[in-house]
C-alpha positions in Angstrom: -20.7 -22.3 59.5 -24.0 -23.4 58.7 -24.2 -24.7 62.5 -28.1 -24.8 62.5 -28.2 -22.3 59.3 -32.1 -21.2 59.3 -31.4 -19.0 56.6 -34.7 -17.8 54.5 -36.4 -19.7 57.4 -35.6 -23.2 55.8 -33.4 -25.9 57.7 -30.9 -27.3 55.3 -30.6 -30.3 57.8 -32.1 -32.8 55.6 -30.3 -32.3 52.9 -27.3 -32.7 55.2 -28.7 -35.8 56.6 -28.9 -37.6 53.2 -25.8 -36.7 52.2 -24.3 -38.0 55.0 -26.5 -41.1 54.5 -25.1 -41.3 51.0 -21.5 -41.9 52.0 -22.2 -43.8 54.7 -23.7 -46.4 51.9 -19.9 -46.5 50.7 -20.4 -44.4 47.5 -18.1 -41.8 46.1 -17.7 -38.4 45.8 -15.8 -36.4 43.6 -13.5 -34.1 45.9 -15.3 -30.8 47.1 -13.2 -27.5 45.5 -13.7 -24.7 48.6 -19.6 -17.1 49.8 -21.6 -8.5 46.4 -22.4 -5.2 46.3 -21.9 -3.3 43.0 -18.4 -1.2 42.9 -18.8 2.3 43.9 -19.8 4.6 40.8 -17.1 6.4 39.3 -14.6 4.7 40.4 -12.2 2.6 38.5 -11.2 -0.3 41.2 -9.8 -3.9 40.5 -10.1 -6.5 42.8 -7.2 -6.8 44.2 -7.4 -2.6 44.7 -9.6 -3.5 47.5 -8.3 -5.5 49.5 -7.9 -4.1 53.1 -4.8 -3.3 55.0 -3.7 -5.4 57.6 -6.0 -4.2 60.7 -6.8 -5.2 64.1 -10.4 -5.4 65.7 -12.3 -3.7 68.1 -12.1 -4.8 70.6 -30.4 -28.6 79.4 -29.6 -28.5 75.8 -26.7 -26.9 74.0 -26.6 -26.6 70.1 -24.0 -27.8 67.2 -22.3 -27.1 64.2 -23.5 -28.6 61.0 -22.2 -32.1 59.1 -21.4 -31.6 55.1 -19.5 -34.1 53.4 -16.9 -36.6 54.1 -15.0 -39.7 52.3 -13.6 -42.4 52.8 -10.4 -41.0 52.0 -7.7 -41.0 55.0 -8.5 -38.3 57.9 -5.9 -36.0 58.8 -4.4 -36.4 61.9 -6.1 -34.7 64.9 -2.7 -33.8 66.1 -2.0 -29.9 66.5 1.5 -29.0 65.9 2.9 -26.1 68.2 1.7 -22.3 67.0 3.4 -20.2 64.1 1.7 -17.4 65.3 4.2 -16.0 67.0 5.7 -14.5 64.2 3.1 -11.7 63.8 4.1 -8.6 65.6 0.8 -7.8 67.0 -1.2 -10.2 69.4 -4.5 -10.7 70.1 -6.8 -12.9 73.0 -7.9 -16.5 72.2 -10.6 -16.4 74.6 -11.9 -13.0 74.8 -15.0 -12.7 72.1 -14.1 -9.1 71.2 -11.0 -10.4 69.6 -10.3 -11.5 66.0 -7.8 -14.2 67.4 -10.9 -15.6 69.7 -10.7 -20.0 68.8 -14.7 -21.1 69.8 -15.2 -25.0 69.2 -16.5 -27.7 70.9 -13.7 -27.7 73.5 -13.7 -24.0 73.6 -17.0 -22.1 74.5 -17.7 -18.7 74.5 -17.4 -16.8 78.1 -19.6 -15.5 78.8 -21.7 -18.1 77.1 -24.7 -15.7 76.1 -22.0 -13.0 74.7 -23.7 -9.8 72.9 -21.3 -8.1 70.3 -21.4 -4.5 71.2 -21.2 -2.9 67.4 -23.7 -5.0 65.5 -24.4 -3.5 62.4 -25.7 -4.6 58.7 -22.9 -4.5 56.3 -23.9 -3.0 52.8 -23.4 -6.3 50.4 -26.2 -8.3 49.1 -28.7 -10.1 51.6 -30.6 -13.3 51.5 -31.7 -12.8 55.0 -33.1 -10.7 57.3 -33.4 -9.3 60.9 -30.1 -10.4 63.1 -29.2 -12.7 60.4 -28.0 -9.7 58.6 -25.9 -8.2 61.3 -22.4 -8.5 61.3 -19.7 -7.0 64.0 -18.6 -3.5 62.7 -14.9 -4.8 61.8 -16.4 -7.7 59.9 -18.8 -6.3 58.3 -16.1 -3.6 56.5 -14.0 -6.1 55.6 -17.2 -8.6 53.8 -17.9 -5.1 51.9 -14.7 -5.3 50.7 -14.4 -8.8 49.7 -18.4 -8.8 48.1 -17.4 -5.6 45.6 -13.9 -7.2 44.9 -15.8 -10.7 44.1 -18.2 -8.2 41.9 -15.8 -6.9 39.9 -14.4 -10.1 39.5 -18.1 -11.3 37.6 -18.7 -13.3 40.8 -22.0 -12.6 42.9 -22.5 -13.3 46.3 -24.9 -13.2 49.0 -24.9 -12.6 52.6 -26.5 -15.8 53.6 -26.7 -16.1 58.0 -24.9 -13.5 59.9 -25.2 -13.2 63.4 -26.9 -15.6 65.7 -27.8 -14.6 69.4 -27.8 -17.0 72.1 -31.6 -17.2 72.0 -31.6 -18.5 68.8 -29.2 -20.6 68.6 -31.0 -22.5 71.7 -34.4 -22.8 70.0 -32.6 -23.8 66.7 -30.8 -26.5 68.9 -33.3 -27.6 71.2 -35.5 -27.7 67.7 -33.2 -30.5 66.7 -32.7 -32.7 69.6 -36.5 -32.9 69.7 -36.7 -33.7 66.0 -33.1 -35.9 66.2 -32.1 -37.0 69.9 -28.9 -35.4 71.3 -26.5 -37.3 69.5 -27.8 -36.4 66.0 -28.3 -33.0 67.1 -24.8 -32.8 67.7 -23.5 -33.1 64.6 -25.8 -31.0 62.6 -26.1 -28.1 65.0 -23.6 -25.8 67.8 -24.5 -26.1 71.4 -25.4 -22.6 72.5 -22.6 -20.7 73.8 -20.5 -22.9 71.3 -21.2 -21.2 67.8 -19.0 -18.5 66.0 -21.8 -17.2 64.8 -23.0 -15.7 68.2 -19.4 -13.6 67.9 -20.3 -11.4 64.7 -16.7 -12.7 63.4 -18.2 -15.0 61.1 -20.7 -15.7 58.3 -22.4 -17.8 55.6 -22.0 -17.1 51.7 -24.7 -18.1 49.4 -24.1 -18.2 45.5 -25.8 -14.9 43.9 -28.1 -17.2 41.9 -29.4 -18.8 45.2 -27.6 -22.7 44.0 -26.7 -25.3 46.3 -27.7 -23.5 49.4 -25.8 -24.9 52.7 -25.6 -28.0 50.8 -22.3 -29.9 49.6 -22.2 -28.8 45.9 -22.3 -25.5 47.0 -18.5 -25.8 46.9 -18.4 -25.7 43.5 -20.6 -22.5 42.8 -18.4 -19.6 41.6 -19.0 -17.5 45.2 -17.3 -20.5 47.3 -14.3 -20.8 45.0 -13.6 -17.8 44.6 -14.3 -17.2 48.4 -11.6 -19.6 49.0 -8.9 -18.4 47.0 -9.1 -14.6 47.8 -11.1 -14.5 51.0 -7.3 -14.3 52.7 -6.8 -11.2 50.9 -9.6 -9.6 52.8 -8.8 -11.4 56.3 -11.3 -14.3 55.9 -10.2 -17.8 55.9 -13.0 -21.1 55.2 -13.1 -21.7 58.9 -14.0 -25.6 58.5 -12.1 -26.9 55.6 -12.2 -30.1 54.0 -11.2 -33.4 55.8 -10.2 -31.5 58.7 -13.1 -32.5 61.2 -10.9 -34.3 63.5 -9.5 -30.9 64.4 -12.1 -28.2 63.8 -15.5 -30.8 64.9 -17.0 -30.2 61.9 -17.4 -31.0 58.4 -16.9 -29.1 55.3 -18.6 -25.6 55.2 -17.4 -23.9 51.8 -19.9 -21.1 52.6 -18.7 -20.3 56.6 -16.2 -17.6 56.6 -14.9 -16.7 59.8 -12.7 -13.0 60.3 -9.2 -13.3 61.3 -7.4 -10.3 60.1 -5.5 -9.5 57.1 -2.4 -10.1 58.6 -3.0 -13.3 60.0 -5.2 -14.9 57.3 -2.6 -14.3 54.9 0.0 -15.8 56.9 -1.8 -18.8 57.1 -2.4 -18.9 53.4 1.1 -18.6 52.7 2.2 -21.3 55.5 -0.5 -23.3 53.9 -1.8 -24.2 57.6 -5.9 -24.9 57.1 -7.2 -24.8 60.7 -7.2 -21.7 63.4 -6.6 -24.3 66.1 -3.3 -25.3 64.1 -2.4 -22.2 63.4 -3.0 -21.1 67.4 -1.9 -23.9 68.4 -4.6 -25.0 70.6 -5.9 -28.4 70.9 -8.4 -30.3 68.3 -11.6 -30.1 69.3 -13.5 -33.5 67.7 -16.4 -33.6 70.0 -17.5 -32.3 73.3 -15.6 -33.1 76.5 
């Protein structure tokens, strides 16, 4: 998720804000479709070649996830019907942060709340970013090599756009905009701290090769977020805050925030067509804050 996104050192809250502004005015917009390193030399791969396996993982203010776009169509029930997880032979935690199972929202916060992933590294895939921003957890950041030289092959270019986000930041990022915003606004544009997937190394932000529609709603149409969305399964990624499903996930549309679930368990939910974590798990929506 964008969740604060302070990618290339530019705040893509405003942008955010008008948009948000712009439906709230009651005008219309036209439904959002759902983020590459170069293929080793001398070697003859398609995409679909490199896919990974199925694996398992190694093991005051607050800040908020960001707002993207919304309509006036229907919401979606904020209803969670009762896990399908069970099906999968292997199991993992909910609430530990080592985990690729872990389910952090705004009624779920991380424990310990300033939580350092032990096997930061920087994955070897394009970069629009630098310094911790570039660093993912080492199980992650395999699997987004994967995904950006199979999205290469495939004529699409992506770019690693915000990685990993410690606690630190995330609390100057946040604090940044309740003094800008007020609490309430800050709350929908940016995770409290403790409350980001981000801080995990599990997840991360695409941007389009070209650098279009950074963290902003059209990005969903750029080649990198479609084709992030129909193959990031393959590769155990799933869009972690899907289309018109804010009642349950808190937040709204991110075509560019891919969050690390396995390739087991991100192609299950592909094929059970089941678009949230916290329907899939089975745990309760998380609209707001308690």
């Amino acid at each position: 998720m964008c969740h604060s996104c302070v990618a290339g050192g530019v705040h893509s809250g405003a942008s955010r804000r008008s948009f948000a502004r712009f439906l709230a005015a009651g005008a219309g917009l036209t439904v959002l479709a759902a983020c590459t390193p170069e293929a080793p030399a001398g070697v003859a791969l398609s995409s679909s070649s490199l896919a990974p396996s199925a694996t398992s993982a190694s093991p005051s203010p607050v800040a908020v996830p960001s707002v993207e776009s919304t309509t006036a169509a229907a919401e979606p029930p904020a209803q969670v019907p009762a896990s399908p997880s069970g099906a999968l032979p292997r199991q993992f935690s909910l609430t530990d942060p080592a985990s690729p199972w872990l389910v952090v929202n705004k009624h779920r916060p991380l424990a310990p709340a300033d939580y350092l992933p032990a096997d930061l590294v920087q994955p070897n895939v394009p970069l629009a970013v630098s310094g911790e921003a570039a660093l993912l957890n080492s199980t992650t950041a395999a699997a987004a090599e994967a995904m950006f030289a199979a999205a290469a092959l495939d004529g699409v270019s992506m770019t690693l756009a915000s990685g990993y986000r410690s606690y630190g930041t995330q609390v100057a990022t946040y604090n940044g905009y309740v003094a800008a915003r007020g609490l309430a606004d800050a709350d929908t544009a940016s995770a409290r701290p403790g409350y980001s997937e981000h801080q995990t190394g599990w997840s991360f932000d695409i941007g389009d090769g070209g650098g279009a529609c950074g963290f902003q709603p059209c990005f969903a149409d750029q080649p990198a977020a479609v084709w992030a969305k129909a193959n990031g399964h393959r590769f155990g990624f799933v869009v972690r805050y899907p289309w018109m499903f804010h009642p349950i996930t808190g937040y709204y549309y991110e075509p560019w925030h891919l969050r690390y679930i396995g390739v087991e368990t991100a192609a299950d939910m592909a094929n059970r067509g089941i678009s949230t974590v916290e329907e899939y798990f089975g745990v309760e929506a998380a609209p707001g804050y308690p």
